[in-house]
OpenMM code with the backbone's topology and positions (N, CA, C; nanometers):
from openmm import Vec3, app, unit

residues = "UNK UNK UNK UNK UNK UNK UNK UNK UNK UNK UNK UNK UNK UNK UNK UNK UNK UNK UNK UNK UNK UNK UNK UNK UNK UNK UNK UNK UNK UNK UNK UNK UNK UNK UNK UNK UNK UNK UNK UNK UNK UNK UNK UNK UNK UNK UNK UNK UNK UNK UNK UNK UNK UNK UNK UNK UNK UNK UNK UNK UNK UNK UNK UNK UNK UNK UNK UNK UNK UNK UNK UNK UNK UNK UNK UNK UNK UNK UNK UNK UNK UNK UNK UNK UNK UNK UNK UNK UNK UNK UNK UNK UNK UNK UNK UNK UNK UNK UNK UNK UNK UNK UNK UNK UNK UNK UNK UNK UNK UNK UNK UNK UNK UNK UNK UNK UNK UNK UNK UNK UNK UNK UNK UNK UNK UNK UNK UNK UNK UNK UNK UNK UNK UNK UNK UNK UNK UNK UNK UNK UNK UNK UNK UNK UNK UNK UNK UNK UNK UNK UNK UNK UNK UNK UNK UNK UNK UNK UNK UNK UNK UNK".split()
positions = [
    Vec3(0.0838, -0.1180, 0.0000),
    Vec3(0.0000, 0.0000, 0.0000),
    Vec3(0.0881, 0.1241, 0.0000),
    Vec3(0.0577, 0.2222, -0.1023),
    Vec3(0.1156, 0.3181, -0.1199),
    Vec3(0.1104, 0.4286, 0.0289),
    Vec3(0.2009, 0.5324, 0.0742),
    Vec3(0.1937, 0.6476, 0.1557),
    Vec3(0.1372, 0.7463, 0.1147),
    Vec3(0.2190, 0.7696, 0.0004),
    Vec3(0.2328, 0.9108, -0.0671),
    Vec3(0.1279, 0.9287, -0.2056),
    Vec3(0.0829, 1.0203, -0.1958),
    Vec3(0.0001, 1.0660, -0.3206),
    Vec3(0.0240, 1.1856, -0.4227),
    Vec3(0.0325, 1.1875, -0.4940),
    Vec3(0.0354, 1.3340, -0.5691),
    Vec3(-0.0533, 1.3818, -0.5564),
    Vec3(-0.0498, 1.5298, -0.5876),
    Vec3(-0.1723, 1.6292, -0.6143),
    Vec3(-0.2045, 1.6357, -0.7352),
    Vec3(-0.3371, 1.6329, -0.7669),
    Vec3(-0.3591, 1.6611, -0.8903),
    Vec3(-0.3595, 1.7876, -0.9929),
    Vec3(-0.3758, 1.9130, -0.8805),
    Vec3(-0.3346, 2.0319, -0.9671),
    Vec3(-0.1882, 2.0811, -0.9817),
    Vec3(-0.1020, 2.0776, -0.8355),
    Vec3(0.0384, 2.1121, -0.8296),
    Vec3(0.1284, 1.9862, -0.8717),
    Vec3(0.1039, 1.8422, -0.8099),
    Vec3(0.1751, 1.7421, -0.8577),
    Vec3(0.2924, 1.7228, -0.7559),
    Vec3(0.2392, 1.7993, -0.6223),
    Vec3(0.3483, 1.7867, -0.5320),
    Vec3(0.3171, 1.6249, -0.4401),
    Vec3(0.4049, 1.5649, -0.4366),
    Vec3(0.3839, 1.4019, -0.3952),
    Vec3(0.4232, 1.4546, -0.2037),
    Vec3(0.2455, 1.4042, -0.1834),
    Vec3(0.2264, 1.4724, 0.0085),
    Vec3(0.1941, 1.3168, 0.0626),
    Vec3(0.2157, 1.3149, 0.1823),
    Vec3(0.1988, 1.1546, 0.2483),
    Vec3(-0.0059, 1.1602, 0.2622),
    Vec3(-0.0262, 0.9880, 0.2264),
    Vec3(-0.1824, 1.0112, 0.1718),
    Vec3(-0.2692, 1.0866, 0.3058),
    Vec3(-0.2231, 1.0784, 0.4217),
    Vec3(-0.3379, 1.1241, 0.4810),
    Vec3(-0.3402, 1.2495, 0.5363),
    Vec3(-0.2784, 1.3469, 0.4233),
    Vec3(-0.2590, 1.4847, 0.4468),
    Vec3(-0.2989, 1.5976, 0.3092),
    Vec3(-0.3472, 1.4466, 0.1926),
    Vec3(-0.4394, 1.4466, 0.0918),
    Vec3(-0.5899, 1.4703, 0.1077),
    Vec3(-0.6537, 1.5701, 0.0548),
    Vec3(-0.7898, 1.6171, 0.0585),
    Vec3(-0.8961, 1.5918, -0.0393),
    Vec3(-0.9873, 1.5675, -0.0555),
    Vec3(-1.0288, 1.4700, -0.1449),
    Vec3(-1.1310, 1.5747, -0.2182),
    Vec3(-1.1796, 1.6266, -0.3103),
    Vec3(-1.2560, 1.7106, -0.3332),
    Vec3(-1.2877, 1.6811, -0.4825),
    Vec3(-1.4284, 1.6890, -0.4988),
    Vec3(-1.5143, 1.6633, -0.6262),
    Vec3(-1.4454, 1.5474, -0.6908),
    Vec3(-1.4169, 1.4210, -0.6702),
    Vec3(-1.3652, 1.3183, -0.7077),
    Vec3(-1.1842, 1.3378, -0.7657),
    Vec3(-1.0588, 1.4504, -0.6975),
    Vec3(-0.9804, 1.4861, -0.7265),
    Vec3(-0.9366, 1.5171, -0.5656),
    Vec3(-0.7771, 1.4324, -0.6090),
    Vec3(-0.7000, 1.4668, -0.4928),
    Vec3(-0.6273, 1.5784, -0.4428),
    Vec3(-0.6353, 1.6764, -0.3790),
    Vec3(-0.5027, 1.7730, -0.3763),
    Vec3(-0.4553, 1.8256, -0.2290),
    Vec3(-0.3040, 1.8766, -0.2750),
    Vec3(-0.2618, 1.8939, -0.1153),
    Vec3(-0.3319, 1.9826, -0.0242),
    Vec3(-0.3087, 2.0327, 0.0585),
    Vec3(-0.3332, 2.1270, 0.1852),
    Vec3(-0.3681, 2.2119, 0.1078),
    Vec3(-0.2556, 2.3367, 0.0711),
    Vec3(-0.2841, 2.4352, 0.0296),
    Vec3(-0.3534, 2.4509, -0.1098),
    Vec3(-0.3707, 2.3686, -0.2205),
    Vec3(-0.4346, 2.3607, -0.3110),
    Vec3(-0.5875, 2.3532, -0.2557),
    Vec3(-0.6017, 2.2690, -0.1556),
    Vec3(-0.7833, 2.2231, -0.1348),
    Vec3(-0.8141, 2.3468, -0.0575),
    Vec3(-0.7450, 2.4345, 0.0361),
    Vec3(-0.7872, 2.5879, 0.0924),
    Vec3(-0.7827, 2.6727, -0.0206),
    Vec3(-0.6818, 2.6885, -0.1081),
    Vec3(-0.7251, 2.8075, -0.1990),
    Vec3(-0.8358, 2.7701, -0.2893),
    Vec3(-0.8543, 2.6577, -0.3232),
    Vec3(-0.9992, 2.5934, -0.4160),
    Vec3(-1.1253, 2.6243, -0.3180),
    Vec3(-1.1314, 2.6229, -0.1745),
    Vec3(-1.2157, 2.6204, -0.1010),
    Vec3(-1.2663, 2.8237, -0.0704),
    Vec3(-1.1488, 2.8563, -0.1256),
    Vec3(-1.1782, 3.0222, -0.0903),
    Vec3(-1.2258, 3.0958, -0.2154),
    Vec3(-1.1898, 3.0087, -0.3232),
    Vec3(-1.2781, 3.0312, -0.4569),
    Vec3(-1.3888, 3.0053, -0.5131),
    Vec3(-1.4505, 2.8922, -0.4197),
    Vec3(-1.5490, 2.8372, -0.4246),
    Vec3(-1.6270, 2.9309, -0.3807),
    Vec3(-1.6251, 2.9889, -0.2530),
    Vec3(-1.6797, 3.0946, -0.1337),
    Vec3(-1.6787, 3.2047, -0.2209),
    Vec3(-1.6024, 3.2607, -0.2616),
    Vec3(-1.6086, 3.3523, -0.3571),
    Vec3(-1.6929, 3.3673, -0.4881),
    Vec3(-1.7078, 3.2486, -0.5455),
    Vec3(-1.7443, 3.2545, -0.6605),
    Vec3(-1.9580, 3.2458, -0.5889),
    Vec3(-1.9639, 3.1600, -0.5147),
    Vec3(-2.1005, 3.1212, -0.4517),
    Vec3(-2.1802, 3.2880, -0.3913),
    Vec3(-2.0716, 3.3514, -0.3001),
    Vec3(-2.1587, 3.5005, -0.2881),
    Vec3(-2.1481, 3.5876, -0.4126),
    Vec3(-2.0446, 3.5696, -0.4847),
    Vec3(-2.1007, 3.6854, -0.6033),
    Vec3(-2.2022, 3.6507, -0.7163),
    Vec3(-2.2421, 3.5141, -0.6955),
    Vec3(-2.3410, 3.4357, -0.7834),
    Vec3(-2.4442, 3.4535, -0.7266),
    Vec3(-2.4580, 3.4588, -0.6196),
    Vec3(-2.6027, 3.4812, -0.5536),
    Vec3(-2.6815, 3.6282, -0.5654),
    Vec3(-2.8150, 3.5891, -0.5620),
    Vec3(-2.8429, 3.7243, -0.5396),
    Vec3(-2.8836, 3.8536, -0.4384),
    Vec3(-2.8895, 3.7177, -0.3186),
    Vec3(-2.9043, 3.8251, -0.1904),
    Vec3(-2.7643, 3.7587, -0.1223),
    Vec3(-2.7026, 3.8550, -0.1180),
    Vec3(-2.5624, 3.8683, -0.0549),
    Vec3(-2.5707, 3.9079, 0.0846),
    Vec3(-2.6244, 4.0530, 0.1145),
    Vec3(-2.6361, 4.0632, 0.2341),
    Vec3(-2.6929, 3.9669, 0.3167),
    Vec3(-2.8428, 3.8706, 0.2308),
    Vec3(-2.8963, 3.8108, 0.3058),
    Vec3(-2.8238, 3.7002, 0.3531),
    Vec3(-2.7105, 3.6437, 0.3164),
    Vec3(-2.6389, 3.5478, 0.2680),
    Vec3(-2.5335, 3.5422, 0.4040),
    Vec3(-2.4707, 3.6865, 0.4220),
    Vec3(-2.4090, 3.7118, 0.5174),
    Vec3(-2.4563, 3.7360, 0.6741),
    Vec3(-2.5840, 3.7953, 0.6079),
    Vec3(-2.6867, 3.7714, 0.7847),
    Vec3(-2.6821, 3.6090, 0.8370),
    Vec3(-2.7182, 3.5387, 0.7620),
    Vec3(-2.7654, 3.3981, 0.7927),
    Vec3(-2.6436, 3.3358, 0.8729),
    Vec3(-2.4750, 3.3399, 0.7755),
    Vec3(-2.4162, 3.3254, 0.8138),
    Vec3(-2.3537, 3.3317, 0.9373),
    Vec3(-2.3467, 3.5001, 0.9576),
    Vec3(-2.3319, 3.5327, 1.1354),
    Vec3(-2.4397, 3.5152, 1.2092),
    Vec3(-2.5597, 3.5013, 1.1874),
    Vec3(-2.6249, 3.4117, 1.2905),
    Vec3(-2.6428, 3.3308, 1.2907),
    Vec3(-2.5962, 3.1493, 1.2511),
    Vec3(-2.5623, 3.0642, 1.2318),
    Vec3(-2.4470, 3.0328, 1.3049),
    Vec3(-2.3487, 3.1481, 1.2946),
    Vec3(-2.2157, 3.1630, 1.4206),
    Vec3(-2.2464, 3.1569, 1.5596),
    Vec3(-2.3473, 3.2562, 1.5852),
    Vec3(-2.4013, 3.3326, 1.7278),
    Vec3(-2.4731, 3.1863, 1.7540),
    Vec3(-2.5754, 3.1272, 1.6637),
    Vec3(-2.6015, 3.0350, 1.7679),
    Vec3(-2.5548, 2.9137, 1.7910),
    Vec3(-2.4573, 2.8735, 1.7090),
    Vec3(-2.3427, 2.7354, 1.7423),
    Vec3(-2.2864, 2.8182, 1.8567),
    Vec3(-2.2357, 2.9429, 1.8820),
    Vec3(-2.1403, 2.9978, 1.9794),
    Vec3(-2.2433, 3.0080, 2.1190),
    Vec3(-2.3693, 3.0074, 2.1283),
    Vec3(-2.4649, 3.0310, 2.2522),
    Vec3(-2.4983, 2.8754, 2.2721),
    Vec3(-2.4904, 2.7460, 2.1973),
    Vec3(-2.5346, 2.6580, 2.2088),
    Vec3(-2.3986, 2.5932, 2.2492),
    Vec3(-2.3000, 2.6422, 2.2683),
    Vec3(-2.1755, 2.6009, 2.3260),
    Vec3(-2.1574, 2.6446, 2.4668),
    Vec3(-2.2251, 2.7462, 2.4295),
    Vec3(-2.1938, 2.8027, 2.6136),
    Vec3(-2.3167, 2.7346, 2.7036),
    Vec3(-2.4149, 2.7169, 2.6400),
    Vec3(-2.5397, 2.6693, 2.7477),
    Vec3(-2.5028, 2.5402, 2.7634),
    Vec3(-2.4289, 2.4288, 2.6648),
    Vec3(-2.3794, 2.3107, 2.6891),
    Vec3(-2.2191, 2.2999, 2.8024),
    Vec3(-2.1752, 2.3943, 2.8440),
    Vec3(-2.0937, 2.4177, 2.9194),
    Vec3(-2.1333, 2.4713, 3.0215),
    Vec3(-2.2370, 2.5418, 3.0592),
    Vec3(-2.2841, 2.5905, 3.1677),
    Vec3(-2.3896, 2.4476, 3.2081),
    Vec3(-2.4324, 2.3734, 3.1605),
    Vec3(-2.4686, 2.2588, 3.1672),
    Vec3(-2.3957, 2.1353, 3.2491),
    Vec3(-2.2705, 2.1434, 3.1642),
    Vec3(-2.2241, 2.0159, 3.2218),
    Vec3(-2.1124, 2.0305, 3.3271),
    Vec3(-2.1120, 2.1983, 3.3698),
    Vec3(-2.0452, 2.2670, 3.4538),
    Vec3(-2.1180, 2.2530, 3.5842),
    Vec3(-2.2318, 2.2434, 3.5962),
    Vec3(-2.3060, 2.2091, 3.6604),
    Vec3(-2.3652, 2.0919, 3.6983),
    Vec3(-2.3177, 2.0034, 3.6280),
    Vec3(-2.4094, 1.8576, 3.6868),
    Vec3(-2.2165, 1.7905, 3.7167),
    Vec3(-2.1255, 1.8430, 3.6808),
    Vec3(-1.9924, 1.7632, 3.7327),
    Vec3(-1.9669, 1.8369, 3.8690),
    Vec3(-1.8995, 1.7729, 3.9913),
    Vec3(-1.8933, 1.8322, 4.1134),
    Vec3(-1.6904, 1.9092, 4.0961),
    Vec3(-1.6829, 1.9955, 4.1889),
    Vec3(-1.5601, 2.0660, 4.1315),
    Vec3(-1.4406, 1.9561, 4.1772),
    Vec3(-1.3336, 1.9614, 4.1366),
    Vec3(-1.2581, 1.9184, 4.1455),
    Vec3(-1.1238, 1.9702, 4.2403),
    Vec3(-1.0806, 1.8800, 4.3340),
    Vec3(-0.9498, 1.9239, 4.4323),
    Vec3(-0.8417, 1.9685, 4.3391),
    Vec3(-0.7904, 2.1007, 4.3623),
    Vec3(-0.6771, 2.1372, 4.3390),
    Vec3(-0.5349, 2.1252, 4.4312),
    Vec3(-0.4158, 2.0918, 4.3755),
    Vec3(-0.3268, 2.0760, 4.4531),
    Vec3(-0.3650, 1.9346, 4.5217),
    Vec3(-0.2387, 1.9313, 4.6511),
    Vec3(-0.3004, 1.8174, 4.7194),
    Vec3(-0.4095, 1.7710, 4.8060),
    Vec3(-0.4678, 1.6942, 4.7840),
    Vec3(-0.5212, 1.6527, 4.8770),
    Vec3(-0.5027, 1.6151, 5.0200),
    Vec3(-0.5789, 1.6573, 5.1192),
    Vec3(-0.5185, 1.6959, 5.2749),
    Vec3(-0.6342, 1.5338, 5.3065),
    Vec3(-0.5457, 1.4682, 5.3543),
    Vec3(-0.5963, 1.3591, 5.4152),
    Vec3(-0.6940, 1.3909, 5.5558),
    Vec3(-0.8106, 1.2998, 5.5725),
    Vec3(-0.9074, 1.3369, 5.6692),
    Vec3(-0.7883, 1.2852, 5.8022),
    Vec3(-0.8650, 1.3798, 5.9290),
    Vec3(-0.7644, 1.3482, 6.0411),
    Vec3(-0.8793, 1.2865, 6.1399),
    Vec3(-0.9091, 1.2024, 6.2285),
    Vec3(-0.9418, 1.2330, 6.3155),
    Vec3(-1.0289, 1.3300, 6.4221),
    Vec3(-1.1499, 1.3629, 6.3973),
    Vec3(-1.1753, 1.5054, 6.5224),
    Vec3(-1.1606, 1.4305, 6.6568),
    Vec3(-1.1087, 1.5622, 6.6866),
    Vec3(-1.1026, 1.5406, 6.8731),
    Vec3(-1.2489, 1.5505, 6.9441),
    Vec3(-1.3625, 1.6584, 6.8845),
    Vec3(-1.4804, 1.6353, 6.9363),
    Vec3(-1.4738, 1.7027, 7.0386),
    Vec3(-1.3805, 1.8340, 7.0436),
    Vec3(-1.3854, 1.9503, 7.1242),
    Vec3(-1.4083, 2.0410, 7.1074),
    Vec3(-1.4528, 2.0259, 6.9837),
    Vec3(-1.5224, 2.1875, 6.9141),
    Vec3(-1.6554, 2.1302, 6.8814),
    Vec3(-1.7720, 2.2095, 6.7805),
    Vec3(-1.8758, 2.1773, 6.7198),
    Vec3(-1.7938, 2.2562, 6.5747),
    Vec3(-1.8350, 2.1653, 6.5064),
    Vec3(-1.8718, 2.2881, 6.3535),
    Vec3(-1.9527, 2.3390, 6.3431),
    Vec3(-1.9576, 2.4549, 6.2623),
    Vec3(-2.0972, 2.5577, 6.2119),
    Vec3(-2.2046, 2.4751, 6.1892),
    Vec3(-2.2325, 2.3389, 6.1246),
    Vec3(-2.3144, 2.3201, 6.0477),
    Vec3(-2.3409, 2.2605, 6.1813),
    Vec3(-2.2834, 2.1572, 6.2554),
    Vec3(-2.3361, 2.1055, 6.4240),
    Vec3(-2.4138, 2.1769, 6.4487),
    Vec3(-2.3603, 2.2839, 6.5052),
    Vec3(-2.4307, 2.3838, 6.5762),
    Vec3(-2.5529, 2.4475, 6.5144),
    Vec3(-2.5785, 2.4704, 6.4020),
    Vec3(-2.6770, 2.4781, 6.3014),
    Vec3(-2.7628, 2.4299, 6.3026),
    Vec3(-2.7737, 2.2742, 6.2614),
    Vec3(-2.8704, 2.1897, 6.3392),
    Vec3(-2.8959, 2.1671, 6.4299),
    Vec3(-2.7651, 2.1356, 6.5323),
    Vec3(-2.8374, 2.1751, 6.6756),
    Vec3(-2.9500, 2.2554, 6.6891),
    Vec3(-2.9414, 2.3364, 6.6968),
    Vec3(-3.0061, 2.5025, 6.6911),
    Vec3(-3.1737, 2.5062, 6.6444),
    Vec3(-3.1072, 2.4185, 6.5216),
    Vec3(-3.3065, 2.3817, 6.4591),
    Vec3(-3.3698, 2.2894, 6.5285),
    Vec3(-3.2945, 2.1768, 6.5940),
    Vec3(-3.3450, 2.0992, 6.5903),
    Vec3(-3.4483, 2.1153, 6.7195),
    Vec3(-3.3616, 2.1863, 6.8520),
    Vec3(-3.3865, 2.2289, 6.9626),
    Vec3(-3.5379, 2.3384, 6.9657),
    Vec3(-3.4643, 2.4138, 6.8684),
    Vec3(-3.6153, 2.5227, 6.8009),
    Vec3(-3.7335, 2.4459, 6.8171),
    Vec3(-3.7096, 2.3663, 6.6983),
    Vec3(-3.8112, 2.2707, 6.6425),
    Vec3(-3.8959, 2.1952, 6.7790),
    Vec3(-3.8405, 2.1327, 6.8619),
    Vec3(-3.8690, 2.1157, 6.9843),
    Vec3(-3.9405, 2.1757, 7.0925),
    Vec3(-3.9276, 2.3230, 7.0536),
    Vec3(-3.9878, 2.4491, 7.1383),
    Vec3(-3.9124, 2.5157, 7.2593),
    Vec3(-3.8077, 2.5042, 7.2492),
    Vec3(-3.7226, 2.5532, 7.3427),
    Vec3(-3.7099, 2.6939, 7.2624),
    Vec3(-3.6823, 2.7677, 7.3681),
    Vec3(-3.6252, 2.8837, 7.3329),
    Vec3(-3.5491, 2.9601, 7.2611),
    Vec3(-3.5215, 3.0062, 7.1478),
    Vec3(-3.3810, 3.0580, 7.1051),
    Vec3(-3.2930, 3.1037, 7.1662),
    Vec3(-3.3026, 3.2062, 7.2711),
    Vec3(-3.2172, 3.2513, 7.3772),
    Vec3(-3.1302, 3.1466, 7.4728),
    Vec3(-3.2246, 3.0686, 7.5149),
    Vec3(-3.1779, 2.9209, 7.5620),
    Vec3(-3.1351, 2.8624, 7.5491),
    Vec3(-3.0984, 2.8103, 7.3747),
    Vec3(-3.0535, 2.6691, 7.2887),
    Vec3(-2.9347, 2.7508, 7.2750),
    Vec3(-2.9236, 2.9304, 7.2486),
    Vec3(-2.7742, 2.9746, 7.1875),
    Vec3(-2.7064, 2.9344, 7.3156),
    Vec3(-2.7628, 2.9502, 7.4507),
    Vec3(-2.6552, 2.9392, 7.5941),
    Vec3(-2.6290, 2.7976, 7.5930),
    Vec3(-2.7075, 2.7241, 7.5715),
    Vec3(-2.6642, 2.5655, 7.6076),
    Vec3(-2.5889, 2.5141, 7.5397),
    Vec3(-2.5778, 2.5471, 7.3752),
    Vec3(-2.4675, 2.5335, 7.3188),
    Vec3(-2.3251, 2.5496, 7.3863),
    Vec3(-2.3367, 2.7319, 7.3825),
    Vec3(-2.1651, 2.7615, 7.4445),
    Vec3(-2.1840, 2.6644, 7.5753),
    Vec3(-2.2486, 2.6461, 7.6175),
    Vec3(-2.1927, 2.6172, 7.7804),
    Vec3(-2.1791, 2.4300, 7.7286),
    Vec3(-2.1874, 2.3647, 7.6436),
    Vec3(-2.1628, 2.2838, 7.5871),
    Vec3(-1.9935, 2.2521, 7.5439),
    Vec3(-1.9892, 2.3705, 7.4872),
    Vec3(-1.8676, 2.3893, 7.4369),
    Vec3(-1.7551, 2.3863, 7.5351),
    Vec3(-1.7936, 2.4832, 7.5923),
    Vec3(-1.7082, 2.4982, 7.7412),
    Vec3(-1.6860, 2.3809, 7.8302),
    Vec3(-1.7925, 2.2683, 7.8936),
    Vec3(-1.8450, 2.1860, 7.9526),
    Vec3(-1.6926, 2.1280, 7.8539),
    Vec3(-1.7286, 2.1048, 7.7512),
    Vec3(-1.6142, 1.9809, 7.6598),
    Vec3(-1.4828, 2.0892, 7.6505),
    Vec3(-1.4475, 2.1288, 7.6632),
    Vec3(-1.2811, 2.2188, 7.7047),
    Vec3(-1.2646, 2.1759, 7.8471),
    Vec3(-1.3766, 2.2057, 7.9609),
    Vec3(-1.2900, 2.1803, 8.0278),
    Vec3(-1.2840, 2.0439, 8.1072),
    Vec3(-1.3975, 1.9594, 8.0413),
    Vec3(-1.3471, 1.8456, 8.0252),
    Vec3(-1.2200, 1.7374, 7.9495),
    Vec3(-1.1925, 1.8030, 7.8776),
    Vec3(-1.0869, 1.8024, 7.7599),
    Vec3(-0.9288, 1.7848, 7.8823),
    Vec3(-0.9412, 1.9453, 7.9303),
    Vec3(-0.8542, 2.0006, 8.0021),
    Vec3(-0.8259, 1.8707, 8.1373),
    Vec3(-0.9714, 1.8829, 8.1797),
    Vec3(-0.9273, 1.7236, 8.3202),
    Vec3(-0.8578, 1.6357, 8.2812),
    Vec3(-0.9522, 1.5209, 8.1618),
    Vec3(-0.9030, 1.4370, 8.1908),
    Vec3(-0.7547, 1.4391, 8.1233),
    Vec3(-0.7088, 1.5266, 8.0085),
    Vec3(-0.5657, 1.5191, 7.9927),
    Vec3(-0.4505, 1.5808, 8.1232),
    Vec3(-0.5091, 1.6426, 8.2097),
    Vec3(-0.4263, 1.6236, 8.3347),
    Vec3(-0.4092, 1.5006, 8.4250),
    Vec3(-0.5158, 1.3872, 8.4060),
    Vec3(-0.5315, 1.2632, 8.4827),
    Vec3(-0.4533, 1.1579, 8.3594),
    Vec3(-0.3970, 1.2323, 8.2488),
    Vec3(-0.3480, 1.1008, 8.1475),
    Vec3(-0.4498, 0.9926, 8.0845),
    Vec3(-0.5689, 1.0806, 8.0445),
    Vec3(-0.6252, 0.9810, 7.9983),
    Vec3(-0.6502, 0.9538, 7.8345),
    Vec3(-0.6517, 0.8300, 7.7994),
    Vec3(-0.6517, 0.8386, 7.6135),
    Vec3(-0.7457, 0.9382, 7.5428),
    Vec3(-0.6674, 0.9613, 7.4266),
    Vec3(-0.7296, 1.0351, 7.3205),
    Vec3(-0.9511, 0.9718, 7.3299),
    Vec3(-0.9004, 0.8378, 7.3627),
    Vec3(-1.0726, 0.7580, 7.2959),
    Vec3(-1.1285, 0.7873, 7.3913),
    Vec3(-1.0688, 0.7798, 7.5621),
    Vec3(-1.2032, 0.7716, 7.6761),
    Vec3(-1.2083, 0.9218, 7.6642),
    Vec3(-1.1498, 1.0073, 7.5946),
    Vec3(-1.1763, 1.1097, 7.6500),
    Vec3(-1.2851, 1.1827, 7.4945),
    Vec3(-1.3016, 1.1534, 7.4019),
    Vec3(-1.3833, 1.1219, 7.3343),
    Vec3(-1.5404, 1.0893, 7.3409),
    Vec3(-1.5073, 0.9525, 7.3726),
    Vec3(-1.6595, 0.8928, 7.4736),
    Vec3(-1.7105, 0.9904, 7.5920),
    Vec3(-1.6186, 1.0322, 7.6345),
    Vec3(-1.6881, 1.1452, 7.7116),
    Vec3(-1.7931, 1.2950, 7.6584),
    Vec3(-1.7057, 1.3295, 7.6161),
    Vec3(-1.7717, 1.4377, 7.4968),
    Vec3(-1.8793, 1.3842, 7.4817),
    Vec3(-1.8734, 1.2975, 7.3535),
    Vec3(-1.9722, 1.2189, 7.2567),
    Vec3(-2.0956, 1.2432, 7.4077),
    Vec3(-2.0833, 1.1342, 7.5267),
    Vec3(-2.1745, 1.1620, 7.5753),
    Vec3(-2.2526, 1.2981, 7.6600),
    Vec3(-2.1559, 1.4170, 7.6508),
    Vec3(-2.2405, 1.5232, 7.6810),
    Vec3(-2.3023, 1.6190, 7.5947),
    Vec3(-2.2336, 1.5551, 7.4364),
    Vec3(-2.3669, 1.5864, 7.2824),
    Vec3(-2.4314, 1.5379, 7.2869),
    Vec3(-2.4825, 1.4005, 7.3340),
    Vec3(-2.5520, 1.3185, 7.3602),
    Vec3(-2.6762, 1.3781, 7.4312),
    Vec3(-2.6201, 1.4123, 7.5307),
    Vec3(-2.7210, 1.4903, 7.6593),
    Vec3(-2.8244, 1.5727, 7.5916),
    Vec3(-2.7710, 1.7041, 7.5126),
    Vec3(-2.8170, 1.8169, 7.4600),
    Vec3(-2.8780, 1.7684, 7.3572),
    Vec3(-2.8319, 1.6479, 7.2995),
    Vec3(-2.8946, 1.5846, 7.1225),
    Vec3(-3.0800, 1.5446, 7.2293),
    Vec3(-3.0231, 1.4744, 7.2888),
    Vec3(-3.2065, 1.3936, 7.3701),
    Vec3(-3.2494, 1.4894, 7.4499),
    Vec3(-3.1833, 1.6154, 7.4895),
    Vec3(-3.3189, 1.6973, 7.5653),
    Vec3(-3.4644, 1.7529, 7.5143),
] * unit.nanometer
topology = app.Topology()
chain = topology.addChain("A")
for resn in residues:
    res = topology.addResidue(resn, chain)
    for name in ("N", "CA", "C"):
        topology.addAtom(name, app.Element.getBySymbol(name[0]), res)
């Protein structure tokens, strides 16, 4: 099987799959673009609505170019974002703080219940506090990272069932 092909108008021998195939005639690169810009040429001055010719055109642009962006704002949206850099391995919580979102629900959930707002914001902090300075004991008595954990856990516990 042959590589190389000639062109049929210049006769320059190009490797075949850099050959363009047009109206049953082979030719190189630049032969099949300048045939392709004469073609374009010869088609609007043959016509008779030109302007109309050129409207169609640029809006034919505008909406391949808006039907690109709504397909990207699309699938920009249904993919979730992606980690940059490294990834920070999960650690452990100590379960001496709350996070925002804890405390958040906390907050509703207590609402929801009929307790007070004024009430649920104090029992929180004093929650918080309660687990610091529990935190603080038992690491003066040497006690593990876990019993001292289980401890916590059970005075969220407390505030989770009131």
């Amino acid at each position: 099987m042959r590589t190389e092909k000639g062109c049929d108008n210049c006769g320059e021998i190009v490797k075949f799959k850099y050959i363009k195939k047009i109206n049953g005639n082979y030719f190189c690169k630049l032969c099949a673009i300048e045939i392709r810009k004469n073609h374009r040429k010869e088609t609007l001055e043959n016509s008779e609505d030109k302007e109309n010719i050129r409207k169609l055109t640029s809006e034919l642009k505008n909406k391949s170019v808006n039907e690109k962006r709504r397909e990207k704002k699309r699938t920009k949206d249904s993919t979730p974002p992606k980690p940059k850099g490294s990834v920070k391995t999960r650690v452990d919580k100590n379960n001496f703080y709350l996070t925002l979102q804890e405390k958040q629900s906390l907050f509703r959930m207590l609402v929801n219940r009929g307790v007070d707002e004024e009430e649920v914001k104090e029992r929180i902090k004093n929650l918080i506090e309660n687990q610091k300075e529990l935190r603080e004991k038992m690491l003066n008595q040497k006690k593990s990272d876990k019993e001292i954990k289980i401890e916590q856990n059970k005075l969220l516990e407390e505030l989770w069932n009131f």
